[in-house]
Residue, then its C-alpha position, 0 to 999 in steps of 0.5 A: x500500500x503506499x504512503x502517500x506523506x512518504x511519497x510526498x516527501x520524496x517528490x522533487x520537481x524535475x529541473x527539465x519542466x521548470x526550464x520548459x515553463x519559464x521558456x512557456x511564460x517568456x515567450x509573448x504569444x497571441x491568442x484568439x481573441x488578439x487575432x479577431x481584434x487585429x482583423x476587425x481593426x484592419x477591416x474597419x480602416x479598409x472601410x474607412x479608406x474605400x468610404x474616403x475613396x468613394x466619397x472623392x469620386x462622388x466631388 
């Protein structure tokens, strides 16, 4: 039967896992939320520049 008190205090983490953690949390990463924002934003000045463009030909 195991004691788990005993394997506990035995427990160490492994050195490999705490490197690949703070590479994990080092590195700036895009979510899916950034990705829509960025593509409402460009379609929202793409908008805008064929509104400005139509409204010159229109004078």
């Amino acid at each position: 039967m195991l004691n788990f008190e005993e394997e506990l205090q035995k427990f160490h983490p492994s050195v490999e896992l705490d490197q690949q953690e703070e590479s994990l949390y080092a590195q700036d990463t895009t979510d899916l939320a950034d990705v829509l924002v960025g593509l409402i934003r460009d379609a929202r000045i793409e908008g805008e520049e064929a509104a400005a463009a139509a409204a010159s030909v229109e004078e």
